[in-house]
C-alpha positions, 0 to 999 in steps of 0.5 A: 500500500503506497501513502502520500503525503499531501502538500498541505494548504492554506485556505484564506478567505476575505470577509470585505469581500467574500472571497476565498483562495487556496495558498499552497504552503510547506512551513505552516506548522511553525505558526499555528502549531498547537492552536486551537479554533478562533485564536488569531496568529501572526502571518510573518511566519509564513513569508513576506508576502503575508507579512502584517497579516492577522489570521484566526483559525476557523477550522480545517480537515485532513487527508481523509477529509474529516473535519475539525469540531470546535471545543473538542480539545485534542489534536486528534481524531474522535468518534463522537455521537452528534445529532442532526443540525450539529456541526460536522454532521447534516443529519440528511434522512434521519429520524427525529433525535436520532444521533449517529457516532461520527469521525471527527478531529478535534479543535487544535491544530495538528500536522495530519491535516491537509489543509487549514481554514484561516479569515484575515482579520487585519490586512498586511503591507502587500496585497494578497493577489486574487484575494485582497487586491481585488473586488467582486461586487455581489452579483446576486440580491435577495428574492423574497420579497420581505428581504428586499424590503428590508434592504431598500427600507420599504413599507408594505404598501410599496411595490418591491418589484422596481427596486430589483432592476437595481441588481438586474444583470446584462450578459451576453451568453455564448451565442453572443447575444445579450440578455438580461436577467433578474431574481424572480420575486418570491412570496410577492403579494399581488391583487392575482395572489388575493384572488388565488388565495380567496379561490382556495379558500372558497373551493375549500368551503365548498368541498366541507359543505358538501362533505357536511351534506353527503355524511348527512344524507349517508347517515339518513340512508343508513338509518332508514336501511337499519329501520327496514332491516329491524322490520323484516327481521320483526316480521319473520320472527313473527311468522315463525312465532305463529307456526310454532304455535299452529304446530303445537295446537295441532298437536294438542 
């Protein structure tokens, strides 16, 4: 069996501007030995081109991809029993409380991972290239429509839908013809959705009043077929009454 030892990596991502990138380096153990998950370390360590950098730790993984767990204080890897909505564990398809024991490393950093996840939190002397010297606007704004009221400071009486050709974007695609495109707004209040909403309700009135009548008319079928069975049942017993005592008369 043949084991490789991966490069490990750096992956530093700018808060200003949400932007992450992956820096390949080999002496990163001498800075963030023995550190531990949301403590800040100096970036001089790392060569001049980080220097005046101040990182914090937010997490990492190893070679085998298991992740890092905050407040698990080892440098190793743990199984633990972690419930679904916990970090480290989506939970997809599980019952309600049930808990799975899982793979996890522990909160400080080691020389097993491959690659450590940092957050600059001051900038240094140079800029880092791809990731602080440049900025990306944000291309994408919100869809709901209570979150674009809340961005553009709206009431409820106005119309949000003029507010998102403010972020609406002009393309051109492969064919080389140009289009322009906006987020379909979601959860929209319109005179059509009323309307809609007031069908639904009526249809749903509807179909109670007639599931209402047809019980009722069930239940008077049902209670007119049971008084023609008891009568029936009445009168047989009473014809074998009489031929019981026909018999015994002649008997006599």
């Amino acid at each position: 069996m043949l084991y490789m030892r991966l490069v490990p990596y750096l992956l530093l991502g700018n808060a200003t501007c949400v932007h992450t990138k992956i820096f390949p380096t080999s002496n990163y153990r001498r800075a963030f030995w023995d550190k531990r998950i949301s403590q800040e370390v100096s970036g001089d360590a790392l060569g001049e081109e980080f220097k005046g950098y101040v990182f914090k730790i937010t997490g990492g993984c190893d070679k085998q991809g298991f992740p890092m767990k905050q407040g698990v204080l080892t440098p190793g890897r743990v199984r633990l029993l972690l419930h679904r909505g916990t970090p480290c564990f989506r939970g997809y398809g599980r019952r309600n409380g049930e808990r799975r024991r899982k793979s996890v490393r522990g909160c400080i950093v080691s020389p097993d991972l491959s690659v450590l996840n940092l957050v600059i939190v001051k900038k240094g002397e140079n800029d880092l290239p791809g990731l602080t010297d440049i900025e990306k606007p944000r291309m994408r704004g919100p869809k709901r429509a209570s979150k674009i009221r809340k961005l553009f400071n709206l009431s409820k009486e106005d119309d949000v839908r003029k507010y998102v050709n403010t972020y609406r974007r002009t393309f051109t695609t492969k064919a080389g013809k140009k289009v322009s495109k906006a987020p379909k707004i979601q959860r929209l209040v319109t005179p059509l959705t009323l309307q809609r909403k007031r069908a639904r309700i009526a249809d749903k009135k509807k179909r109670i009043a007639k599931a209402k009548s047809e019980a009722a008319e069930y239940q008077k079928l049902l209670a007119s077929r049971l008084k023609e069975q008891r009568e029936r049942r009445s009168e047989s017993l009473a014809k074998r009454r009489s031929k019981i005592s026909s018999a015994t008369k002649a008997a006599v």
